[in-house]
C-alpha positions in Angstrom: -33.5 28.1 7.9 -36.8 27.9 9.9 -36.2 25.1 11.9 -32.4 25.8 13.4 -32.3 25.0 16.5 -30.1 26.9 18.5 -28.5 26.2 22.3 -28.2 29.2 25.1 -26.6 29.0 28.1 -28.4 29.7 31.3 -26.7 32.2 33.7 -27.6 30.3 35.9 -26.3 27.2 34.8 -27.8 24.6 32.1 -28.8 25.0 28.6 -31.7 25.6 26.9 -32.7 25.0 23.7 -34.2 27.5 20.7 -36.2 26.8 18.3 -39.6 26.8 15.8 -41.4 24.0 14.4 -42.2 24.8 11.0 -45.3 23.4 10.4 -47.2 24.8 14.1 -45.0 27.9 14.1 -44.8 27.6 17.6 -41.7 28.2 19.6 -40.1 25.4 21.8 -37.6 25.9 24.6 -36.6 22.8 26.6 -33.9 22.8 29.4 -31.0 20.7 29.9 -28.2 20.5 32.7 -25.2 20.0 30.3 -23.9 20.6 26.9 -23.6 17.2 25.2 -27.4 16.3 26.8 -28.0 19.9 24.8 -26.6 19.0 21.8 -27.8 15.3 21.9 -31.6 16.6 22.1 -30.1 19.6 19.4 -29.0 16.7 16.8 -32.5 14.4 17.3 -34.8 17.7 17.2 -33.2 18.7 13.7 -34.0 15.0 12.4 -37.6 15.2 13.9 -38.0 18.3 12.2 -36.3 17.4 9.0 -38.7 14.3 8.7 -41.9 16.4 9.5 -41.4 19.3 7.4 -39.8 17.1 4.0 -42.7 14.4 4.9 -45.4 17.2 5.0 -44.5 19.3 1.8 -43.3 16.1 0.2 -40.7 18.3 -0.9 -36.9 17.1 0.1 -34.6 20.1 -0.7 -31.0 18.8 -1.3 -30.2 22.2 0.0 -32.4 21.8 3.7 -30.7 18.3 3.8 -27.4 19.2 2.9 -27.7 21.5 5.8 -29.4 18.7 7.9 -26.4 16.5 7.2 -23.9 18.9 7.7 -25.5 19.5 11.5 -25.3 16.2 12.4 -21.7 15.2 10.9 -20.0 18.5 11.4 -16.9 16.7 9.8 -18.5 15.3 7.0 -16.0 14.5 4.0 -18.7 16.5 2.0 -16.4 19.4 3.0 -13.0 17.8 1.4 -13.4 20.5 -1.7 -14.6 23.5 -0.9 -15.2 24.5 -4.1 -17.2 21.3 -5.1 -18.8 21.7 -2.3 -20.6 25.0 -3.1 -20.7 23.8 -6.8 -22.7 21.0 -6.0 -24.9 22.8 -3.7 -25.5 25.8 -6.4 -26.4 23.1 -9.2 -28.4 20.8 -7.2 -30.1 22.4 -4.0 -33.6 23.8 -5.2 -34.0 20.1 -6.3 -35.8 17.4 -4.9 -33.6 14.6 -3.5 -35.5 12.3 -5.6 -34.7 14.0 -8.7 -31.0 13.7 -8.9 -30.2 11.0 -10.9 -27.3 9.3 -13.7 -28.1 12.2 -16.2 -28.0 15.6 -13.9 -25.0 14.4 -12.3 -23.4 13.4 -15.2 -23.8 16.9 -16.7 -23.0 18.3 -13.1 -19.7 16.5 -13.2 -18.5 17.6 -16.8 -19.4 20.9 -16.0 -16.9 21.1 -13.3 -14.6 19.1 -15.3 -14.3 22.0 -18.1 -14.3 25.2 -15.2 -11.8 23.8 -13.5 -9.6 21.3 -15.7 -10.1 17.9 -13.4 -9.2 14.7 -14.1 -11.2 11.7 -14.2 -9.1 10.8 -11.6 -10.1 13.3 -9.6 -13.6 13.4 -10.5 -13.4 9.9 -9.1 -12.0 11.6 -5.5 -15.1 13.8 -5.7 -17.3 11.2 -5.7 -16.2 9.5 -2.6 -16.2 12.7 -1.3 -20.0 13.2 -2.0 -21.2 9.7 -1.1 -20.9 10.3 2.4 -24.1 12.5 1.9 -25.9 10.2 0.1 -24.8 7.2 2.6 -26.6 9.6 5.4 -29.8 10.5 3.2 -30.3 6.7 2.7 -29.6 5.6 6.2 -32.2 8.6 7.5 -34.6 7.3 5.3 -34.9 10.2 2.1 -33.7 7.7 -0.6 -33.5 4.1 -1.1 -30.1 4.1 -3.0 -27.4 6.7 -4.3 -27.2 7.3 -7.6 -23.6 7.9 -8.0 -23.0 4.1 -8.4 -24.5 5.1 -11.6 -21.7 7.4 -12.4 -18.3 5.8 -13.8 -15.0 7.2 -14.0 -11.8 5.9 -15.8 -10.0 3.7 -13.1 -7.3 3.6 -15.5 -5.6 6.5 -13.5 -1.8 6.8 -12.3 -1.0 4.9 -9.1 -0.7 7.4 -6.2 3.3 7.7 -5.4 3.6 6.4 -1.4 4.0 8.2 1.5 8.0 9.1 2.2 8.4 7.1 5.2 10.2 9.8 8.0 13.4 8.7 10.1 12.9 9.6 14.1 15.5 12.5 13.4 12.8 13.7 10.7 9.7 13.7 12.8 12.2 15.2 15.3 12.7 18.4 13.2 9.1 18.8 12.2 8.0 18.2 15.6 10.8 21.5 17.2 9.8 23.5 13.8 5.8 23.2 14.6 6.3 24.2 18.7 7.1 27.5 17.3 5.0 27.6 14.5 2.1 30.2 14.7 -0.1 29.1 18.2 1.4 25.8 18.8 -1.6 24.1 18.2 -0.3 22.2 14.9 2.5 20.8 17.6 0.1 19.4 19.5 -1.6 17.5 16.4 1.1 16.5 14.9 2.6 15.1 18.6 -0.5 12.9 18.7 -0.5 11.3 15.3 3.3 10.6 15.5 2.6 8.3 18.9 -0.7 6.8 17.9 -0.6 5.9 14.4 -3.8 7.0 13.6 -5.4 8.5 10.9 -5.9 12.1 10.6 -9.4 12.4 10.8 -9.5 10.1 13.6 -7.3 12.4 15.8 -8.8 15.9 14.9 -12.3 13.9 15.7 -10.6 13.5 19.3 -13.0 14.7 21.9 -11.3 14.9 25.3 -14.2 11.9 26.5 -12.6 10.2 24.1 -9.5 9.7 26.4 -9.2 7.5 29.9 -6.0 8.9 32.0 -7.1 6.4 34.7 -6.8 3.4 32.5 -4.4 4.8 30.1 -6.6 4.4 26.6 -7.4 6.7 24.3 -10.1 5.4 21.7 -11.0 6.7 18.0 -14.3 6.6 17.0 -16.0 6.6 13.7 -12.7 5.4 11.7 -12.9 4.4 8.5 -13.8 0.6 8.9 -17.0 1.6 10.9 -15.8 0.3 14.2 -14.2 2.0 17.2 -11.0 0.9 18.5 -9.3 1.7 21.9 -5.0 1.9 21.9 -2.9 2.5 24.9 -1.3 5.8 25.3 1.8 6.0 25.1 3.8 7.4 28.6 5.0 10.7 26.8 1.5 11.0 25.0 -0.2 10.8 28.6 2.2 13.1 30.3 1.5 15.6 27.5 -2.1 15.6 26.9 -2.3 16.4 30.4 -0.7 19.8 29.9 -3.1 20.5 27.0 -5.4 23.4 28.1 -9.6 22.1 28.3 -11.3 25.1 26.3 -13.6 22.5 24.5 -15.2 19.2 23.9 -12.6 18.8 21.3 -9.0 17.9 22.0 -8.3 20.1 18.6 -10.0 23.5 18.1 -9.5 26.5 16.2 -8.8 30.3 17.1 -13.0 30.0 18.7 -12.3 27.1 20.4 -14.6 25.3 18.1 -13.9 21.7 16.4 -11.0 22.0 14.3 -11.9 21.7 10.4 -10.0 19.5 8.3 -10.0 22.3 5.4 -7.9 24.3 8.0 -5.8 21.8 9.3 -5.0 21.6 5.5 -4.8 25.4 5.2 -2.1 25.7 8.5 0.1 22.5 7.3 0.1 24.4 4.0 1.5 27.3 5.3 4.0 25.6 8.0 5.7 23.5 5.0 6.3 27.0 3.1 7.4 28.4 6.3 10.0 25.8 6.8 11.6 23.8 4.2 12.0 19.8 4.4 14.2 17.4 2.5 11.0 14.9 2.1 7.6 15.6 0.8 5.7 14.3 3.7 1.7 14.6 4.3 -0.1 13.8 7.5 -0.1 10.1 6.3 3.0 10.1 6.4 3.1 10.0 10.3 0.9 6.7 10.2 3.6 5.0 7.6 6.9 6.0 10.1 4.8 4.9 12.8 4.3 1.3 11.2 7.3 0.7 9.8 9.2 1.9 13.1 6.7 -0.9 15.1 8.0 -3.6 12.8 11.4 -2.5 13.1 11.0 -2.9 16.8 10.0 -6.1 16.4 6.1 -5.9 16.8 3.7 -8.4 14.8 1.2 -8.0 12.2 -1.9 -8.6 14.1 -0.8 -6.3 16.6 -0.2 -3.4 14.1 -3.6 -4.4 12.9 -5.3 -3.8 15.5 -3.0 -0.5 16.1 -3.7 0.6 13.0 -7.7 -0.2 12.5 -7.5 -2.7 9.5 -10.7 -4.3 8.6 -8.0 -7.6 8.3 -4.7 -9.0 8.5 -3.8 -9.0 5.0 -4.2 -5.3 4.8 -1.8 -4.4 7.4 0.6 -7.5 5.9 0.4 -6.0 2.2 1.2 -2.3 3.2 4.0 -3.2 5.2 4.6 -6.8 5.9 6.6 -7.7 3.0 10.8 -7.4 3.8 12.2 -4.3 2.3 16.0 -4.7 1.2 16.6 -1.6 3.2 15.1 -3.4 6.0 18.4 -5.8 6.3 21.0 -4.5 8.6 23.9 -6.2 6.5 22.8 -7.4 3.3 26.2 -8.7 1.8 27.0 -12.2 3.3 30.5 -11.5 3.4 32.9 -10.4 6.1 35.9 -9.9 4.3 
């Protein structure tokens, strides 16, 4: 694209920026001292630009914003399907945002339905998926509303089976089977989700700012209620996070020290479970269930795990796992004969 904006590194020291406008065709260069100022100034140049060249050809390219969106949220759930993903993009990115309405996207959605088999329930999973693309375009201004709201699915679809919750002796195993497993890097994920509780997509969004040895806090941004939230870490956490090497921003990275994807986080857990075989089905989530049941076990209170957790309430964190389990009771049978 015309208008990508690109970040060198001085020799030096400092950054400078790279790029075009579009509409003057003349090339810009500003300097910065650090990276985040560069890729601050990187993030509101692309939304300047995206403005002034859609605004001037009146011409908004779900393709040029898909791209624009994709810049600034890296880790967008756009992503979640790969395959959708590019699907959606082939069938709707010569068109104007504007013109995607119930209609195309209803045909766009039973197209992929008959390639690939889906269920409405998954079609459903899809959407969420896409909306956080939509969200963006209407918070920066391209439309005024989504029109997947439009689009219904059958919500009578089978109730997802829960999580297996895992014993301390599981996550033991899974934790000495992933130290040895390829680089070591899906230990030190899966260490940091079994300690904090947190969802997955709040810990691969780590950034080492994100953590305060001094104070002993690590906070999550951008969860899934919309708010941040700041947890203590735990002692072995702290002690261990200091030994983790600083090639990044990112606590998490991949083989070029880049963020980490979530599509290869998928991909390496894949691979480690058919490496290594487990009596229990367990998926990342399942880390957040042990971690809450073992809390209550212990003895902690709802509001507490709440806040642990990142529930928009109370009755959230009560309904998933504040109701006594019979295998909760240490010695169900009143008797003692």
């Amino acid at each position: 694209m015309e208008s990508r904006v690109r970040i060198h590194k001085c020799k030096k020291g400092g950054f400078r920026l790279d790029y075009r406008d579009p509409q003057t065709c003349q090339r810009h260069r500003p300097f910065v001292r650090t990276k985040a100022e560069a890729e601050d100034l990187r993030d509101k140049i692309i939304i300047q630009l995206s403005h002034g060249t859609l605004a001037s050809t009146q011409k908004r390219l779900v393709a040029h914003l898909m791209e624009f969106h994709l810049q600034r949220n890296p880790t967008s759930r756009v992503l979640g399907n790969q395959r959708r993903f590019v699907s959606f993009c082939d069938y709707f990115g010569s068109m104007d945002i504007s013109e995607i309405n119930k209609h195309e996207l209803q045909k766009w959605f039973t197209k992929i339905m008959q390639e690939e088999n889906l269920s409405e329930r998954t079609c459903n999973r899809a959407k969420a998926q896409l909306s956080h693309f939509f969200k963006w375009c209407i918070e920066e201004g391209f439309i005024r509303d989504t029109p997947l709201k439009l689009v219904h699915f059958s919500e009578n679809v089978p109730v997802r089976r829960p999580n297996p919750t895992l014993t301390t002796d599981e996550i033991k195993d899974i934790l000495d089977k992933a130290k040895t497993f390829e680089d070591g890097k899906l230990f030190s994920y899966l260490y940091t989700l079994a300690h904090t509780g947190a969802r997955r997509c709040e810990v691969l969004n780590l950034k080492w700012s994100d953590i305060d040895f001094a104070l002993g806090f690590i906070q999550f941004r951008e969860t899934k209620n919309g708010e941040d939230r700041s947890i203590r870490i735990s002692k072995p956490l702290q002690e261990f996070l200091k030994t983790l090497p600083r090639h990044s921003l990112w606590l998490f990275t991949n083989d070029a020290n880049e963020h980490l994807p979530v599509n290869t986080l998928v991909g390496i857990i894949k691979r480690f479970k058919a490496e290594y075989h487990f009596d229990k089905n367990w998926t990342l989530h399942s880390f957040r269930h042990s971690f809450a049941y073992g809390f209550k076990r212990k003895g902690g209170h709802i509001y507490e795990l709440q806040a642990i957790l990142g529930h928009k309430t109370a009755q959230l964190t009560t309904d998933l796992y504040g109701r006594i389990q019979a295998a909760d009771i240490e010695m169900p049978s009143p008797f003692d004969f």
